[in-house]
C-alpha positions as CSV (number, residue, x, y, z in Angstrom):
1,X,0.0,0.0,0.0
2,X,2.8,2.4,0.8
3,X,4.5,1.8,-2.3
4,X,1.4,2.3,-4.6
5,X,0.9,5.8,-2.2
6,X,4.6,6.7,-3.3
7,X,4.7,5.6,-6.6
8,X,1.6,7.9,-7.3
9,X,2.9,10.6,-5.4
10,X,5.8,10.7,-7.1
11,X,3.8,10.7,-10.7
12,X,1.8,13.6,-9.0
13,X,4.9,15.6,-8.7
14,X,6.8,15.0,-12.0
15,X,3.6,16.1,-13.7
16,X,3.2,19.1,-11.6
17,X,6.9,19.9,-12.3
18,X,6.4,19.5,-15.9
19,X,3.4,21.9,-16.2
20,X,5.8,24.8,-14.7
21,X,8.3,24.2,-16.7
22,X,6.0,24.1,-19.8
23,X,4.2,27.5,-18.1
24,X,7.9,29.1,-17.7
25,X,9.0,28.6,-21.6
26,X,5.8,30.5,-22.8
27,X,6.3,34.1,-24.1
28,X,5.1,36.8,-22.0
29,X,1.8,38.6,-23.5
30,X,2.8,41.4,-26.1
31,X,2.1,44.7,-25.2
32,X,-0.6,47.0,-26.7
33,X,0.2,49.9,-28.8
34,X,0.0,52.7,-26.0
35,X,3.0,50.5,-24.0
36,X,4.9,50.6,-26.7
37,X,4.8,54.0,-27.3
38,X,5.6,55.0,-24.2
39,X,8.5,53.0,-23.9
40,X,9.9,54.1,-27.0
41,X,9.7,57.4,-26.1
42,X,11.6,56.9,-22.4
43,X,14.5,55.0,-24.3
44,X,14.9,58.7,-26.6
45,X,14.9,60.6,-23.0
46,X,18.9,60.9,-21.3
47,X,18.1,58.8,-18.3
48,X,16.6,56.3,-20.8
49,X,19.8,56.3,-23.1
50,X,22.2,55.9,-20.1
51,X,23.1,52.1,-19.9
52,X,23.1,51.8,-23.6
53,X,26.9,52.4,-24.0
54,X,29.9,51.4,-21.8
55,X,32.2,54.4,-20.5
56,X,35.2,52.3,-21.1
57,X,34.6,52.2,-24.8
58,X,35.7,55.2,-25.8
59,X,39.7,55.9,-26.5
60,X,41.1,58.7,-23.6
61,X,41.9,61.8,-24.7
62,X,45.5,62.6,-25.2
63,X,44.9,65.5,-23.4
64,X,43.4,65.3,-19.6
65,X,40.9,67.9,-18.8
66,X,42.4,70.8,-16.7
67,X,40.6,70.5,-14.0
68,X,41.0,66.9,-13.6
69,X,41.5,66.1,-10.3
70,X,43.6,62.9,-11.1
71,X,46.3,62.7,-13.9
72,X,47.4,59.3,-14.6
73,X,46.3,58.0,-11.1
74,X,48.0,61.0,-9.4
75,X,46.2,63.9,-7.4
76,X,46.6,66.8,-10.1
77,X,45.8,69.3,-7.2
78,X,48.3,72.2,-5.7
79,X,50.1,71.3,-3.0
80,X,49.5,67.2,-3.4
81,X,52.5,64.7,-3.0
82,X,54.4,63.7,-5.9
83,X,54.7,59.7,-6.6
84,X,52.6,58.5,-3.8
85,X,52.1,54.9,-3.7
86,X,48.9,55.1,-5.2
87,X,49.9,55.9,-8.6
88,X,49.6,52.8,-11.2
89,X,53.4,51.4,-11.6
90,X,53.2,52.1,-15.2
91,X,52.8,55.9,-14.4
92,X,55.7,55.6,-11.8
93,X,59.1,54.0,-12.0
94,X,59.2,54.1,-8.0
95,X,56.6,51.9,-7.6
96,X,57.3,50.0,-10.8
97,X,60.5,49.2,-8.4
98,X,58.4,48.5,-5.7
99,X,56.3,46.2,-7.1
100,X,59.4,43.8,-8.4
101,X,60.3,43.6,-4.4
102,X,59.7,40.0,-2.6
103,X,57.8,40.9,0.1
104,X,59.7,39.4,3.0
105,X,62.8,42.5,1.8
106,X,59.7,45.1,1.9
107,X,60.8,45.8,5.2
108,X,64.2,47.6,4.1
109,X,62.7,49.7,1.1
110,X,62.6,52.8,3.3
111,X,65.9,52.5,4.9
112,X,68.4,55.7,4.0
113,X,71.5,55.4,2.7
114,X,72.8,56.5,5.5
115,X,71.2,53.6,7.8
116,X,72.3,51.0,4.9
117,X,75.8,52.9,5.4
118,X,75.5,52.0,8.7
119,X,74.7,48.5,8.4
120,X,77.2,47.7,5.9
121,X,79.9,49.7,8.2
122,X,78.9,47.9,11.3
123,X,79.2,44.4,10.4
124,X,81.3,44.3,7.1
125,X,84.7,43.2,9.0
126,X,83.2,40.1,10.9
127,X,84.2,36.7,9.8
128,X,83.4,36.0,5.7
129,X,82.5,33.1,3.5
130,X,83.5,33.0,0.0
131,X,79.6,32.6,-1.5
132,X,77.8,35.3,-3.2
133,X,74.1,35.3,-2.6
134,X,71.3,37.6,-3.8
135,X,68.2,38.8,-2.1
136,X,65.4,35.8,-2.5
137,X,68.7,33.4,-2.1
138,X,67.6,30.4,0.4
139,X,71.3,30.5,1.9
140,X,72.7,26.6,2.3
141,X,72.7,25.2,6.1
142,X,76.6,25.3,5.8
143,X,76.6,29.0,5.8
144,X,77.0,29.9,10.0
145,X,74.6,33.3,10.7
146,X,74.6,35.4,13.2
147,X,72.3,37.5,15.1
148,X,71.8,41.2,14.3
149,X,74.3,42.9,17.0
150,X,72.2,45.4,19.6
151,X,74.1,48.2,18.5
152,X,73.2,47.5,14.7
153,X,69.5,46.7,15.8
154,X,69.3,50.4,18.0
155,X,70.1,52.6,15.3
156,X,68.3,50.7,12.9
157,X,65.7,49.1,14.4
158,X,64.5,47.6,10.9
159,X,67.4,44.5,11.6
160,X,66.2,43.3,15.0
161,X,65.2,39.9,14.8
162,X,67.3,39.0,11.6
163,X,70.4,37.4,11.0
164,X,73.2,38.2,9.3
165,X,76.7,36.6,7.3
166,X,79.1,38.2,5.3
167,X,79.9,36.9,1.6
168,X,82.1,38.8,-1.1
169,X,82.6,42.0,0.6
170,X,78.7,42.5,0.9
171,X,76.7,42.1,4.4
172,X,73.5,39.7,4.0
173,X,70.8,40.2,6.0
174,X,68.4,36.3,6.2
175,X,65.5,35.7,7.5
176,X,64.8,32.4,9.8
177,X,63.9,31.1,7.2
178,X,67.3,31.3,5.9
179,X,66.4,33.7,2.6
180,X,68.1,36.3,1.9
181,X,66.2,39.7,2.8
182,X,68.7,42.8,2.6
183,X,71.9,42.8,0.2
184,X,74.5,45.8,1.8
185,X,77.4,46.6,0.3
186,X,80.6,49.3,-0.1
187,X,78.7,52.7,-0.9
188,X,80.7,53.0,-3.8
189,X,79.7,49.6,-5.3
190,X,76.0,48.8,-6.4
191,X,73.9,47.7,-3.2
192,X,70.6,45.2,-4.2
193,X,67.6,46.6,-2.2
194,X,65.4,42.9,-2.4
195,X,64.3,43.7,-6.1
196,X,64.0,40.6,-8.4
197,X,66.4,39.9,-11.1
198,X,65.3,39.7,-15.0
């Protein structure tokens, strides 16, 4: 008895379910004259033309407006910063530089020269290794590190918590991870701020 209930329930419902599906695939009633009219004319008002064309599909012009607030992603206004960060990288070389950094060397973008001075000065005569390692490098476990010194880490307090080794007359700052985060070197000689190569 229960299975003759469920069997004809289950007719019941796949009939129901076809009848909307048939309802849903029939067109909807056409309109009368007078509706379409009436929304003929809205689509000729402004507000009725708005969505028919996308912003983006017309070229920029060569010349931006002059009162243009931004220029190229910068603030065009007196008195606004030059080259902030929020200027697209292809409007800015600093932040086209910025953008090639590994993150874990973000940290030592914003050191001076005279704080990388310091922390090639400071630590450039400890004991060396004859490897040459670039920022990014995972440095081998046979390469001893040591810990940041406290006088290195008080004046620049960007180095506490890493460790450092000394390779080819350059001063590498690692990580604990053991990758390489800060490249120092003479301040005659080119110094590698944690950008990626080529």
């Amino acid at each position: 008895m229960r299975y003759a209930f469920l069997c004809t329930s289950a007719l019941a419902l796949a009939f129901v379910a076809g009848l909307g599906l048939a309802a849903a695939q029939q067109q909807p009633p056409t309109a009368d004259p007078q509706q379409k009219v009436q929304q003929e004319k809205a689509q000729q008002t402004q507000s009725g033309q708005t969505g028919a064309e996308e912003p983006s599909s017309h070229a920029p012009s060569a010349n931006p407006l002059a009162n243009a607030v931004f220029v190229n992603g910068a603030l065009a206004v007196p008195d606004a910063p030059a080259n902030t960060d929020t200027v697209p990288a292809k409007f800015s070389p600093k932040n086209a530089a910025d953008d090639a950094l590994i993150i874990v060397a973000y940290t030592f973008r914003t050191l001076t020269d005279e704080q990388r001075r310091a922390i090639f000065e400071a630590l450039k005569d400890q004991p060396a290794s004859a490897f040459n390692a670039d920022v990014g490098t995972e440095l081998p476990p046979g390469i001893e590190l040591r810990p940041v010194p406290n006088e290195v880490a008080a004046r620049v307090p960007q180095t506490r918590d890493y460790r450092y080794a000394v390779g080819n007359g350059r001063v590498l700052l690692v990580s604990t991870s053991r990758i390489v985060v800060g490249v120092f070197g003479d301040a005659n000689a080119p110094v590698s701020e944690g950008r990626r190569g080529p």
